[in-house]
N, C-alpha and C positions, 0 to 999 in steps of 0.2 A: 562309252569311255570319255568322250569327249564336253557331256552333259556333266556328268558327273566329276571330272576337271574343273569345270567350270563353278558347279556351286563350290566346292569344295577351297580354291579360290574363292570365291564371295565369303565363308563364313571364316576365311584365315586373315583378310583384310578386317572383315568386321571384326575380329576379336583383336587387330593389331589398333584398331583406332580407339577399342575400349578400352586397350591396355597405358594408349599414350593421354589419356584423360587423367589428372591430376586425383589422388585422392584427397578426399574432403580435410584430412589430417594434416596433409601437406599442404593444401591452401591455406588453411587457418596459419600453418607453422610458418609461411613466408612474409604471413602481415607483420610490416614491420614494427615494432613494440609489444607485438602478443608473446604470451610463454602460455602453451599448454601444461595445466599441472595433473590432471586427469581425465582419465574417458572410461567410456561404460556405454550402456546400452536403457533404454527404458521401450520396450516394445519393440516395435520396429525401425523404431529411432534410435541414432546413434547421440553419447549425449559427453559433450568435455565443459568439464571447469578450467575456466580460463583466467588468464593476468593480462592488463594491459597499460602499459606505463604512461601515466599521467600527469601533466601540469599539475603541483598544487595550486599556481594562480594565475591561468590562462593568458594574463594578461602578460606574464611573464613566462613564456614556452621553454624556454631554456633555464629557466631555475629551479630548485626544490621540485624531485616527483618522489609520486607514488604508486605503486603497483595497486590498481582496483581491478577487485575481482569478477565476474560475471562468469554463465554458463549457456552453452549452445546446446539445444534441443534439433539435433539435423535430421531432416526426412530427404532431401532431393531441393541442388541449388536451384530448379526451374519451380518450387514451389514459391507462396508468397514467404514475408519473413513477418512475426511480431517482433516487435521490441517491448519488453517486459519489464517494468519494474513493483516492487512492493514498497518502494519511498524509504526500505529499512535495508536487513542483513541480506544477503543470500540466503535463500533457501538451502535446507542440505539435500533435500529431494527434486529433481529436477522432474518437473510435469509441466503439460500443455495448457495455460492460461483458456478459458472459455474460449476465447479472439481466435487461438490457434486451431483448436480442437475445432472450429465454424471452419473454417478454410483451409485444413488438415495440411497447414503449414510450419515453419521453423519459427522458431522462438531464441531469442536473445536475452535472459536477465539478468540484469543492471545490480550492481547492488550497490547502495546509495553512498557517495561520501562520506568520508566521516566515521563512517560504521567500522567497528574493526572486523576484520584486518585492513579493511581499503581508507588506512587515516595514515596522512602525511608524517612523518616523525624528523623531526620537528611538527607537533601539530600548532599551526596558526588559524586559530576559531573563525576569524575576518574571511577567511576562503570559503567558509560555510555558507553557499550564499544560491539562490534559483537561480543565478547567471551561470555560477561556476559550474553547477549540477547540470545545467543544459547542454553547458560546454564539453562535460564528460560524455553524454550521450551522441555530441552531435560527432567527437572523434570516432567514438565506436562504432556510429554509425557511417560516418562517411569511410573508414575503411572497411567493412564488410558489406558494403553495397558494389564494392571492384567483386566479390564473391558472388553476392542475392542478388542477383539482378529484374528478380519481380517484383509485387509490389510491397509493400512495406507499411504494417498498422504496426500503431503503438498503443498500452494498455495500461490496466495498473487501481488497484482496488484501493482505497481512503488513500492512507497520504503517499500512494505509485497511482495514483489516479490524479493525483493533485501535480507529481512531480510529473508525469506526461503531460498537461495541459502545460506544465510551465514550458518545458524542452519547445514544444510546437509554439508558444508564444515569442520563445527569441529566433526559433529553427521551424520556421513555419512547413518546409516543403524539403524539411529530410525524411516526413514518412506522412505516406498519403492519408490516413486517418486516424484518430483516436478515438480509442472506445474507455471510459473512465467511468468506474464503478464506486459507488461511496462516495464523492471525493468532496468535502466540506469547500466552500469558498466566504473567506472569514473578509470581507472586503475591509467592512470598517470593524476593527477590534473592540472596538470601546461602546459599538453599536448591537448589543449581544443577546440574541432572541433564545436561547437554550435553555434558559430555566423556565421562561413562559413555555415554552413548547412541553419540558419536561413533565411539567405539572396538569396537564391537559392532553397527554399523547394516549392513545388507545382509547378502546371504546368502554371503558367499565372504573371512571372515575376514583372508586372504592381501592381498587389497584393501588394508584398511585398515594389514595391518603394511607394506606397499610404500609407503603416504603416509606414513606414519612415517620410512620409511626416507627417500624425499626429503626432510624435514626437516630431518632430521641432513645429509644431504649438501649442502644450500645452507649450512649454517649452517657446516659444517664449511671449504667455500668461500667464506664471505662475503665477504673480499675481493674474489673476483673479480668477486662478484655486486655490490657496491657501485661497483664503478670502473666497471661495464656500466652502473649505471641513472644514475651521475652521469653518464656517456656520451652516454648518451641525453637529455642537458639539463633530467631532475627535480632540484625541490628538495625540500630535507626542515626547513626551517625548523620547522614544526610538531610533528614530531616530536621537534626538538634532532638530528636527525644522519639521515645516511641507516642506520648500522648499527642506529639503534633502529627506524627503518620498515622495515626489512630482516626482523627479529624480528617484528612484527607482524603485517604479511605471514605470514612462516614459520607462525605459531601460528594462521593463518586458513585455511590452508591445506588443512586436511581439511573443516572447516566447509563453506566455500564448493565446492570439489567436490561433495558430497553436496546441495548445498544444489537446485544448477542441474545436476549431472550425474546420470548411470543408472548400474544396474547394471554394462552393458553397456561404458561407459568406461571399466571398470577394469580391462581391457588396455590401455587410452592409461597406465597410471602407468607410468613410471618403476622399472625395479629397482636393485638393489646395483649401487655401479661407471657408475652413467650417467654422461655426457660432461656439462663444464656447457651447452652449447646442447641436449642433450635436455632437462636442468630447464627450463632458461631458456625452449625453447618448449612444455614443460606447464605452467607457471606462466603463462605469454602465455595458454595456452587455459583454463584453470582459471579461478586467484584475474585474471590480469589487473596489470601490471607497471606500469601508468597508474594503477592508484586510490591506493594509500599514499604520496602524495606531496603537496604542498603545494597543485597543482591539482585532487589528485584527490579530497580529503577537505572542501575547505571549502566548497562548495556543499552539505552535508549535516554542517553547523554545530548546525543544530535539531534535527537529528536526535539526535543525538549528546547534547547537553544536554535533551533531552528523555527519552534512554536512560537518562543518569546523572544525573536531578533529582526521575523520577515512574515511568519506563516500565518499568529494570531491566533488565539485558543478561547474555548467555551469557560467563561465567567461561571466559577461555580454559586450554583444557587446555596444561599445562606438561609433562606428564608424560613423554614421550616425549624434550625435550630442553632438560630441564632443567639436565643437565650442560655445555650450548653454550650459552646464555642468558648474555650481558652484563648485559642489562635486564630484568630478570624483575618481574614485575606490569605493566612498559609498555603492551599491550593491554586498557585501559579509555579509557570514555569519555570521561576530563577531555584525555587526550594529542589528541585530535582537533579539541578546542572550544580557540580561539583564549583565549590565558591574561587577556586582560582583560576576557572575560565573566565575569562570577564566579557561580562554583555554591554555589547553595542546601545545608543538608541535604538527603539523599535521603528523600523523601517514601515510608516503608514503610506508609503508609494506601492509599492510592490506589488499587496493583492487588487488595489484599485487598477496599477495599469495592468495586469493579468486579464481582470474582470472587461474593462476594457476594451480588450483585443479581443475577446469571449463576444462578446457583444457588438462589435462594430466592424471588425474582420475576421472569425475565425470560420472554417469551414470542415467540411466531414468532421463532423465531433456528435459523437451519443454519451448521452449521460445516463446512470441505470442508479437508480436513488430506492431507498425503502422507505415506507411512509411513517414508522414507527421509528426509524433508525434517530438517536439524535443529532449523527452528526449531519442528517439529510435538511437540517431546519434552518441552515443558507448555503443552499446549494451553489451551485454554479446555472445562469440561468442564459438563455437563447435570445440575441435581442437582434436586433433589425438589420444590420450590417451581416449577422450569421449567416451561413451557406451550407443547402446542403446539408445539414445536422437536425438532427433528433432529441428528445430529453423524455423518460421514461419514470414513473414512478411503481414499482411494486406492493400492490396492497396489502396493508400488514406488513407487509417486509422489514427486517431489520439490517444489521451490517454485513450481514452475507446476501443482498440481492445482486441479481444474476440476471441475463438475459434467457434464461430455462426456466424463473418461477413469473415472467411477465404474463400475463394474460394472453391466450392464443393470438389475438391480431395484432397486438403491441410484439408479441415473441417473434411471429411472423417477419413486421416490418422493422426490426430490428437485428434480423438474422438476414432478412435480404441486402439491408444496406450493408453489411460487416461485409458480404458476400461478393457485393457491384463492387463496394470500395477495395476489393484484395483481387479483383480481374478474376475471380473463379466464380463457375456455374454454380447454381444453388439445386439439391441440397447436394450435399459432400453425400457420396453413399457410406462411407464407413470409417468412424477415426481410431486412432488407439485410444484405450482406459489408459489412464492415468493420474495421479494426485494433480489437484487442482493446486497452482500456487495461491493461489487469491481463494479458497477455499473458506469460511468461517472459522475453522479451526485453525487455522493459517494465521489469519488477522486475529483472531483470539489471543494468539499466541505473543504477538505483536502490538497490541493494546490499541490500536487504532486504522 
């Protein structure tokens, strides 16, 4: 009786100290400026979208906020934590970034200023800026770091791969590594390798003169291709006409192929002499006949004035039909930003001191690039002051590479460093399935 008192005792204690343990919902709901809007479940992870009241301009803490949204991926606060972003919207499906799924940890993502719903109203465009954006991340993070107290990667595929390098360049040591997948580094803007790359990328030359050749063939047709897309009930207000978004499109056209396509699809082009419904259904599968249009560009407003204010964008190549061009220079970033935002000078400090810190102090950073991809043709690159960091290219790879299609002992020593740098043994024996945010289709989605 007395044995049996006794454990009996031990598991009413035990169950009175699990019971005075905070739930994870209650913690989140005491930070102060978070509002929980919902929860759910993805596996065996519990998962809430969240609100957290923000500075519009840091600089000024008590003036003008806004509620930016993000969402928590919770498995257990003794696990490590990523910090996630996609540089755009929130996701509406909450899944484990590669980084987490490696160290079957929490996840945090970000979803970028700017973006609605997380835009100040009054919006003031001047707050649009890699300082302000770092500053969002480094509140989030310095209050759920009183919760995650392990250790802390940050992530993020093209431009949430660009927007974590920037967060670690002003908040060098609010999370102990970054993993950045895609993520263009445009240092000098005016100094612009993408159409040489363009015209030379993969190994079957013929490829690339057969995109070419569709160029000139819509363009040479563009009427008919203009009375199809007005047909089809797009507008082109934004642009001034559908024949200038028509040009846009055309001069995107090899880009974005390569961008999201293989090798392998360059038997889908189009030769000399196609019908316009064989263009018409390569461009549906390709670039996509819904984005250049007035619906399909203004949800990626910040994008866009962030391309053309600090970020620096890919020079589109003219070269091929340049003699069919109406509108020649239209493919920049002010044609997409609505005309009564008004744009700043372009800030040619920014990606230099970024590049910079990249190279003369930055530490635990892997970079996961595809050799095919174009936005991979000025990377972000490892220079003598670096620490500690990695740089990886997947062969063939396009905008969806990944640390799972790297080559065995590049996958290897890339999954072990994600592994040392999150304080967890390698390999994880078992994670949940779940939608990849940073997935191809994901970025698809999101055009870069």
């Amino acid at each position: 009786m007395l044995a049996f008192g006794l454990v009996t005792a031990q598991v009413t204690a035990t169950a009175s100290i699990a019971s005075a343990v905070p739930d994870i919902k209650d913690r989140i709901a005491a930070i102060p400026g978070v509002r929980i809007i919902s929860e759910g479940t993805s596996g065996t992870a519990r998962t809430f979208v969240l609100g957290i009241q923000q500075p519009a301009d840091h600089r000024k803490p008590r003036g003008t906020r806004f509620e930016q949204r993000f969402s928590l991926l919770h498995k257990d606060v003794s696990r490590p934590m990523v910090l996630h972003t996609s540089g755009y919207n929130l996701s509406g499906t909450i899944g484990a970034s590669e980084p987490a799924r490696l160290v079957d940890g929490n996840q945090l993502s970000v979803e970028q200023r700017f973006f609605a719903p997380s835009r100040p109203s009054p919006a003031d465009w001047d707050d649009l800026n890699i300082w302000q954006a770092a500053n969002d991340h480094h509140r989030i993070v310095k209050a759920f770091k009183e919760v995650y107290g392990a250790k802390w990667l940050s992530t993020g595929a093209s431009k949430g791969g660009m927007t974590s390098i920037y967060h670690r360049r002003f908040f060098p040591r609010d999370v102990d590594a970054t993993i950045a997948y895609v993520a263009p580094n445009d240092v000098v803007n005016d100094r612009d390798v993408y159409g040489e790359f363009i015209r030379n990328v993969g190994n079957d030359p013929s490829c690339n003169r057969r995109l070419e050749g569709v160029q000139r063939q819509i363009l040479q047709q563009r009427d008919v291709f203009v009375q199809r897309l007005e047909a089809a009930g797009y507008t082109f207000r934004q642009f001034g006409g559908a024949h200038r978004a028509l040009e846009v499109l055309v001069l995107d056209t090899p880009f974005t192929f390569w961008q999201y396509g293989t090798q392998e699809q360059c038997a889908l082009v189009p030769g000399a002499g196609a019908s316009a419904d064989d263009l018409w259904t390569f461009i549906e599968k390709t670039v996509g006949w819904d984005f250049y249009n007035d619906a399909g560009v203004a949800p990626y407003a910040a994008y866009y004035y962030q391309a053309g204010t600090q970020l620096g964008w890919p020079e589109a190549d003219e070269s091929a039909v340049d003699d069919l061009l109406r509108y020649p220079g239209v493919s920049v970033p002010r044609t997409m930003v609505p005309a009564d935002i008004r744009f700043p000078r372009f800030d040619r400090h920014a990606m230099k001191d970024v590049d910079r810190w990249v190279r003369l102090q930055g530490s635990r950073l892997l970079f996961v690039n595809g050799q095919n991809d174009p936005w991979s043709a000025e990377p972000f690159r490892l220079g003598p002051g670096t620490r500690d960091s990695l740089s990886f290219v997947v062969p063939g790879g396009n905008h969806g590479a990944n640390i799972a299609k790297l080559p065995d002992a590049q996958r290897a020593a890339a999954t072990a460093a994600v592994q040392r740098w999150a304080g967890v043994s390698a390999p994880v024996a078992a994670l949940d399935a779940g939608a990849d945010p940073d997935s191809l289709d994901a970025l698809r989605a999101r055009r870069g």
